[in-house]
Every structure is written in C-alpha cells, then in structure tokens.
Rosetta silent file (secondary structure, phi, psi, omega in degrees, C-alpha in Angstrom):
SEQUENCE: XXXXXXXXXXXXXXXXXXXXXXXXXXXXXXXXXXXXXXXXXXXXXXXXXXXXXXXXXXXXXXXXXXXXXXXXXXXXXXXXXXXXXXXXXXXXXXXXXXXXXXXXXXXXXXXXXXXXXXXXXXXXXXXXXXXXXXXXXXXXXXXXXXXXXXXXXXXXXXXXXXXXXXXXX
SCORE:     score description
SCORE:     0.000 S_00000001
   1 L     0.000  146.321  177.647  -20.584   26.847  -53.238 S_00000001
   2 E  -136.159  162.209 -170.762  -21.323   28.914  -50.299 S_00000001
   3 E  -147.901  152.607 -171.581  -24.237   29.687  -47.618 S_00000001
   4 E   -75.340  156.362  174.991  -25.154   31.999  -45.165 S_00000001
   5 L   109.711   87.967  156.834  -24.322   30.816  -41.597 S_00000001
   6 L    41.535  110.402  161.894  -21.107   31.548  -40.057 S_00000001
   7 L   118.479  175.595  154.578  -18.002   29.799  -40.973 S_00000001
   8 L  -117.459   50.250  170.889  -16.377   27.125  -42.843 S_00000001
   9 L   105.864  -29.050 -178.306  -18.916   24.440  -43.377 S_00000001
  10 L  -115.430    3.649 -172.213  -17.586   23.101  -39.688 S_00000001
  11 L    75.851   32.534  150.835  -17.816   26.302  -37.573 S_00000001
  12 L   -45.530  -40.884 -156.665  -14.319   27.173  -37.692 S_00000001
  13 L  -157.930  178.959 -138.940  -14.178   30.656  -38.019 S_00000001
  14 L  -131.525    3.016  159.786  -16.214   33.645  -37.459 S_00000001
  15 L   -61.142  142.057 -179.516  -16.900   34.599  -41.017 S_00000001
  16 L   -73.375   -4.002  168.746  -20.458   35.110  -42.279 S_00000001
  17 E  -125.310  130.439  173.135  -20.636   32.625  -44.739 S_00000001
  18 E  -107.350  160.682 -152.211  -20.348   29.013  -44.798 S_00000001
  19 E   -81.985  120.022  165.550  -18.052   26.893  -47.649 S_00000001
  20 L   -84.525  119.786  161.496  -20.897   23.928  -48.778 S_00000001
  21 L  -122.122  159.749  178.076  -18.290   21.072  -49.972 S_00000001
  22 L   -56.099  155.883  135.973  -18.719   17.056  -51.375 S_00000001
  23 L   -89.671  120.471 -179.344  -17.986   14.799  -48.984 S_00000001
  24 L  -118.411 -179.222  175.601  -15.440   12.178  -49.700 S_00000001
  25 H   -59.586  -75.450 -114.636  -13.313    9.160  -48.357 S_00000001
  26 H  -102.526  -59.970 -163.576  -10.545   12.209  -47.842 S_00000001
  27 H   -64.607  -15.927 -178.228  -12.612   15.088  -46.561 S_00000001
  28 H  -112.880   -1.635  150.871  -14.275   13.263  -43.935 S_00000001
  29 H   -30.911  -81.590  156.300  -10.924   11.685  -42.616 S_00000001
  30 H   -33.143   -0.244 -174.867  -10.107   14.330  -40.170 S_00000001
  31 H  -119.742  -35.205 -178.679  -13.709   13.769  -38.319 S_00000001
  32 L   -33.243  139.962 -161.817  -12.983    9.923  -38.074 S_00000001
  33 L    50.600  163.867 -148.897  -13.630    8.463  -34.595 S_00000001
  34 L   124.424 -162.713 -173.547  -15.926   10.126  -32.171 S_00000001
  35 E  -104.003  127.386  163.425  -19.393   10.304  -32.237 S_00000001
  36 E  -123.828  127.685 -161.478  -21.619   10.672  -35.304 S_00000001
  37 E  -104.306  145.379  179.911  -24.750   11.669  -34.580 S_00000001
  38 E  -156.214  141.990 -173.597  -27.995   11.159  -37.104 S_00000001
  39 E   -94.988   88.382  175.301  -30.911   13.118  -37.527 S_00000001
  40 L   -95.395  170.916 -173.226  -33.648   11.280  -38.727 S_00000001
  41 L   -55.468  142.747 -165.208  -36.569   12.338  -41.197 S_00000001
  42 L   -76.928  131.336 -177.613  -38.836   14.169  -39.198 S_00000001
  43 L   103.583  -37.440 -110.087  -41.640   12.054  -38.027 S_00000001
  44 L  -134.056  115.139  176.712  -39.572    8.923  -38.688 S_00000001
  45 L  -135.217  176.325  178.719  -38.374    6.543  -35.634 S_00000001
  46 H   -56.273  -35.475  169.181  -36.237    2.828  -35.396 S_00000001
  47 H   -81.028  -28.388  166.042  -39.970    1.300  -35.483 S_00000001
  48 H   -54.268  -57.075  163.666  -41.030    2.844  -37.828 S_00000001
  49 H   -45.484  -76.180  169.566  -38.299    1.553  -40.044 S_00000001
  50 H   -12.620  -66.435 -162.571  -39.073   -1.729  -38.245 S_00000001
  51 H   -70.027  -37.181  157.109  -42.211   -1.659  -39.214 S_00000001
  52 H   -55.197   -8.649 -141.486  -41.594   -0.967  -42.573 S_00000001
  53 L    -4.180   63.042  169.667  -38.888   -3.185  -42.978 S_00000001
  54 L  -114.503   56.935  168.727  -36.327   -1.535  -43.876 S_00000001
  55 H   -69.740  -67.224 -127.562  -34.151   -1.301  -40.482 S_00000001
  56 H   -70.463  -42.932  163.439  -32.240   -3.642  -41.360 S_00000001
  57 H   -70.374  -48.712 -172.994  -30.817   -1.892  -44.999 S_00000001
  58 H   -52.934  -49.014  173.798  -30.798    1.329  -43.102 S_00000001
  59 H   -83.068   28.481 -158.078  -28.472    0.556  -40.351 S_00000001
  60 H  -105.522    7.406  150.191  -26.513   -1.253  -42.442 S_00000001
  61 H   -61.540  -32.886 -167.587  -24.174    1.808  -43.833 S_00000001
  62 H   -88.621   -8.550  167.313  -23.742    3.003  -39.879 S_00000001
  63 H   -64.576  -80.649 -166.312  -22.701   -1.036  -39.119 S_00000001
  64 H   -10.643  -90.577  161.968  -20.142   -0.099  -41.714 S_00000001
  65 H   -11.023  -66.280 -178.218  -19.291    2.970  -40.187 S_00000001
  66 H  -115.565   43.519  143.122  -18.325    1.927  -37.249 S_00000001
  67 H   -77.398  -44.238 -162.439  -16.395   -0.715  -38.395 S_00000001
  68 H  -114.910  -13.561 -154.948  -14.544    1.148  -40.300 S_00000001
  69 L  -138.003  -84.422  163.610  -14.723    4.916  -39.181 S_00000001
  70 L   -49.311  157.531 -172.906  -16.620    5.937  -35.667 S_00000001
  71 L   -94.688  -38.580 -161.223  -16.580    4.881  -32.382 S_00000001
  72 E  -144.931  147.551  174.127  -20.089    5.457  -31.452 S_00000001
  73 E   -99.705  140.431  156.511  -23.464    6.358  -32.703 S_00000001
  74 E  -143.042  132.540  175.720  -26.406    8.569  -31.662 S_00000001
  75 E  -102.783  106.267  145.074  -29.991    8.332  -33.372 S_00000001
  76 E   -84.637   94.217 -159.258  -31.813   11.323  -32.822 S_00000001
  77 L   -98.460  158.768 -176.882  -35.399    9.420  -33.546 S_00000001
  78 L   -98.562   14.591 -139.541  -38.705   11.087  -33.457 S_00000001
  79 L  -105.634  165.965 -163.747  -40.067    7.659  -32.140 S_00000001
  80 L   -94.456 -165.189 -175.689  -41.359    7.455  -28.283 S_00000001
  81 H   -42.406  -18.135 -179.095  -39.656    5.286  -25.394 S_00000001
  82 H   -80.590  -24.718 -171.064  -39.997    1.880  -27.461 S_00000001
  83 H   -50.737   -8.363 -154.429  -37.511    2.994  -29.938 S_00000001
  84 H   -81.021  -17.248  170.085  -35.222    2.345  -26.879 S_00000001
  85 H   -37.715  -42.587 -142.779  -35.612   -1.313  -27.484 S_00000001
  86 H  -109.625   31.736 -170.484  -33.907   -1.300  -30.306 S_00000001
  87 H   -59.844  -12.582 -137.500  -30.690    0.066  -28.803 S_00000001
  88 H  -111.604   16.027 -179.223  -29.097   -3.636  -29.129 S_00000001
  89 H  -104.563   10.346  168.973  -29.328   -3.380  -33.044 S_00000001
  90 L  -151.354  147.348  169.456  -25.697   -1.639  -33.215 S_00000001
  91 L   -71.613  159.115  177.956  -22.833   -1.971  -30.861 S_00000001
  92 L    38.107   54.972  170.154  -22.191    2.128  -29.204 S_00000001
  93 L   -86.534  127.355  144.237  -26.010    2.752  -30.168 S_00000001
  94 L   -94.077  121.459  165.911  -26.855    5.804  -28.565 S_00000001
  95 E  -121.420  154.057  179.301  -31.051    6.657  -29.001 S_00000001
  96 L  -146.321  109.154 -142.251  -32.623    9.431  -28.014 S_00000001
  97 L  -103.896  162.620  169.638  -35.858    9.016  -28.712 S_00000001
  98 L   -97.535  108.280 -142.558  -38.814   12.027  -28.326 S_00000001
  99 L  -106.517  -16.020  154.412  -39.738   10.146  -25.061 S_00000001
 100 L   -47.447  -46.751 -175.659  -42.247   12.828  -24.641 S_00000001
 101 L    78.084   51.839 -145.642  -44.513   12.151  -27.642 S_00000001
 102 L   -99.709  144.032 -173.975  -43.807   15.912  -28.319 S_00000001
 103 L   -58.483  157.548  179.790  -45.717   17.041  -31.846 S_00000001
 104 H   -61.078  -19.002  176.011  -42.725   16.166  -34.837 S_00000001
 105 H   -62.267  -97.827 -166.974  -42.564   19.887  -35.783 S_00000001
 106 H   -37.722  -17.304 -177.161  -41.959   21.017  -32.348 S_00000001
 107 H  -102.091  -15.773  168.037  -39.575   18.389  -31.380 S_00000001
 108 L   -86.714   12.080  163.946  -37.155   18.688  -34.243 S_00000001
 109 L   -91.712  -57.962  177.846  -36.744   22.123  -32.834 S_00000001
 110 H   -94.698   20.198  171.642  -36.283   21.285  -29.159 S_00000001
 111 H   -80.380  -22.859 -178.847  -34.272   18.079  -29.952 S_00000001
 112 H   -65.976  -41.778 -166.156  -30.794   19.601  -29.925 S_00000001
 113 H   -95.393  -81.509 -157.979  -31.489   21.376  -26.431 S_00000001
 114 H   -33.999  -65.565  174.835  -33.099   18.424  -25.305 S_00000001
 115 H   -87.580    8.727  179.148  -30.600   16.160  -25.912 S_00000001
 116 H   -29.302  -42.951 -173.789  -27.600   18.624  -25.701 S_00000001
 117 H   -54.368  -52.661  178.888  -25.459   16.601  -23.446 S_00000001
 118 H   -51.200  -66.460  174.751  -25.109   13.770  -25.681 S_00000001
 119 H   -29.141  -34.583  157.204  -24.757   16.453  -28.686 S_00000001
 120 H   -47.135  -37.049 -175.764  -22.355   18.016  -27.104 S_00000001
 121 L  -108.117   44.268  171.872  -19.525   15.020  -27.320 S_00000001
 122 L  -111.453  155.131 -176.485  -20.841   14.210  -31.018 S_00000001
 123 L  -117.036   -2.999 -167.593  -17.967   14.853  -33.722 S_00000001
 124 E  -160.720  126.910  170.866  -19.649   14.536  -36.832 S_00000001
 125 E  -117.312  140.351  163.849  -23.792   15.428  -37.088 S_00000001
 126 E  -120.208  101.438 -142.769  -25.862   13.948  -40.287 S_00000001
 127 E   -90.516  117.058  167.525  -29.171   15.306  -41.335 S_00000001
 128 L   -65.887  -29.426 -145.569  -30.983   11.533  -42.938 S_00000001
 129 L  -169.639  156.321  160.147  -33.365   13.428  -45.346 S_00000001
 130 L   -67.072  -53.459 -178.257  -33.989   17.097  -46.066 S_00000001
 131 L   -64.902   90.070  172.688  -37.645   16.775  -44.689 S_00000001
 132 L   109.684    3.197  175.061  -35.769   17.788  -40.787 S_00000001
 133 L   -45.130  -10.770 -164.179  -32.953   18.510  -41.780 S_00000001
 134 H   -98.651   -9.943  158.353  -33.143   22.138  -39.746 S_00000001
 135 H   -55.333  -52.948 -164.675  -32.975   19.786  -36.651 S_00000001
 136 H   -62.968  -32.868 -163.333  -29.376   18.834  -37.335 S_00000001
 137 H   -80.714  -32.005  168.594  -28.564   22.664  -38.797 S_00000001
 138 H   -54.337  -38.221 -165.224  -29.983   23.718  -35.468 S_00000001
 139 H   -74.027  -24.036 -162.346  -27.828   21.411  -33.569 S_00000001
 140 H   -95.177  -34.378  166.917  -24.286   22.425  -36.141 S_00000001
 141 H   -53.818  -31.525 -132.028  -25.366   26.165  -34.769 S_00000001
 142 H  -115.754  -49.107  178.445  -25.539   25.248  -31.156 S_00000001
 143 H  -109.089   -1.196  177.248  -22.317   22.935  -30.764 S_00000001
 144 L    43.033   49.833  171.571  -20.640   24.266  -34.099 S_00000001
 145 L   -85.468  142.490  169.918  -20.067   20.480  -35.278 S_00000001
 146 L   -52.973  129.086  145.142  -19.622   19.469  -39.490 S_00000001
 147 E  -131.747  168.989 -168.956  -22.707   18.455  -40.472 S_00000001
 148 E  -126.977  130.207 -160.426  -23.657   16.521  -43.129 S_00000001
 149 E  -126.912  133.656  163.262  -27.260   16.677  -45.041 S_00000001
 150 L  -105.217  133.039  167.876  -28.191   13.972  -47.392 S_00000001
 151 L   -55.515  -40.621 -178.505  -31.015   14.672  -49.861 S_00000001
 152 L    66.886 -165.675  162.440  -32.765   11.690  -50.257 S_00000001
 153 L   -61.965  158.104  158.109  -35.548   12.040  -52.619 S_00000001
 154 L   -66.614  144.903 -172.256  -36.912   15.345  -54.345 S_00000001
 155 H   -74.858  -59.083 -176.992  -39.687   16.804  -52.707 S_00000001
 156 H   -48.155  -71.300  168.839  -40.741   17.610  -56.369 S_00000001
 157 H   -31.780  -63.838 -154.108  -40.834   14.356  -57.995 S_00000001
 158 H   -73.863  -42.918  158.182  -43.017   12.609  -54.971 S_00000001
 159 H   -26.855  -75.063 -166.020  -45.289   15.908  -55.317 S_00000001
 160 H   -68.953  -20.565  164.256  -45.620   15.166  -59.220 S_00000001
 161 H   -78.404  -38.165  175.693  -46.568   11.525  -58.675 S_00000001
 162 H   -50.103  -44.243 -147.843  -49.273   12.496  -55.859 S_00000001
 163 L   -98.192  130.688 -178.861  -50.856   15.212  -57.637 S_00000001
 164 L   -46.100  141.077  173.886  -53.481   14.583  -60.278 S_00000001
 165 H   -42.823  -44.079 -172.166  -52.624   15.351  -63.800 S_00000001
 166 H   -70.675  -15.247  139.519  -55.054   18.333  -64.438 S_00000001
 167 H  -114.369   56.500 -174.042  -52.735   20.112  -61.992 S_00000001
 168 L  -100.668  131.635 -178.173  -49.561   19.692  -63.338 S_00000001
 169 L   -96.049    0.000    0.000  -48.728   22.322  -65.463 S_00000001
C-alpha cells in the first residue's frame, strides 16, 4: 500500500511516496533499542487514564516493551504539569506533558517543535489512536523517524452508537 509523503515508510529516501507496511516481531527488529516515543489521543493525558482507570492496562504493553525491546520511553501527553507525577510509573519514563495548558488542537501541532530535543534522539514514534495521530506524522516529517499509527476504534461505529436512529440512514 502506498501514501503520499516522501519516502519509505521511515524517511529513507527522497521519493514522493511513502511504502505503508504491517508491523511485525521481524519488521520492527531493526528499530529495537532507542527511544520510542508515543503520541497520545489528543486531549488524553497519564491522569486522565488515571482517572479512568485504565493506566495501569495501558502501560502495561510499553512495561513489556522495554523489557523486551527499548531502552527508554517518551509520552507525549496532552495533560498539564501533574502528569509529571506519574513519571515513576515506568523505569526511562520520559513525559512531556502540554505544561502550558495550550488548547488540544493547537498543541498537537506545536508538540513536535516544542518538544524537539527529546524527539530528536527518539528511534521509533507511535501515534496511540487516529484521533492525533497528525501530531506524530508531524513529528515523522520533522525528524524523519518510522512511525507507527494504531487505529484504535472506528470513528464510525462510536458515531453510529451516539447518533439517534432517525439519522442513520
């Protein structure tokens, strides 16, 4: 499958399109150790999760991770200065939090150039959700790092449960 935007899926090459491939145990081998950087759903910070309580399932693929695969972490959260609390809930937690209280639109724009330093020594970026995903695709433009976008739920579905029957077509 292919996509517009430069390259081959990792910002390799100078070609106008890039290759969209699965990610597997084998394809993501070569990116092992480093930094992986995550993108969370726009809006969406480590308290929030808290508060919800689901932290605990959420970090507990990047505990994996960097057991088995990374050195280090960075959460790019939309959450203010308290998310910083929660730094101590993974060993090589980096967070970088919108410490501003910047609106979530605007800040999933200016989080890669905000936080560019860290972003810069990340080896692997992952987009949590589609809803912000154009933070991370900003950030795979900027430092020309693989990224990786998970889907999450359809947009569609969560629509079609919200929305009243008489307008469903």
């Amino acid at each position: 499958m292919w996509s517009r935007n430069g390259g081959d899926g990792c910002g390799q090459s100078d070609q106008t399109r890039v290759r969209v491939q699965l990610v597997t145990t084998e394809t993501l081998a070569p990116l092992r150790s480093g930094k992986l950087v995550v993108f969370f759903t726009r809006g969406m910070s480590l308290q929030g999760w808290r508060r919800a309580g689901i932290l605990e399932r959420e970090i507990a693929v990047y505990r994996e991770l960097l057991a088995d695969s990374f050195e280090s972490l960075a959460f790019v959260t939309y959450g203010g200065p308290d998310d910083l609390e929660l730094t101590h809930i993974l060993p090589n937690l980096e967070v970088l939090p919108n410490t501003r209280g910047r609106a979530p639109n605007l800040y999933s724009v200016l989080a890669p150039w905000l936080h560019r330093k860290s972003l810069g020594s990340g080896s692997v970026f992952k987009a949590n959700q589609i809803n912000g995903a154009w933070c991370g695709m900003i950030a795979k433009a900027l430092f020309r790092k693989p990224l990786i976008v998970r889907c999450g739920f359809l947009w569609s579905d969560s629509v079609a449960r919200q929305t009243s029957s008489q307008w469903r077509s």
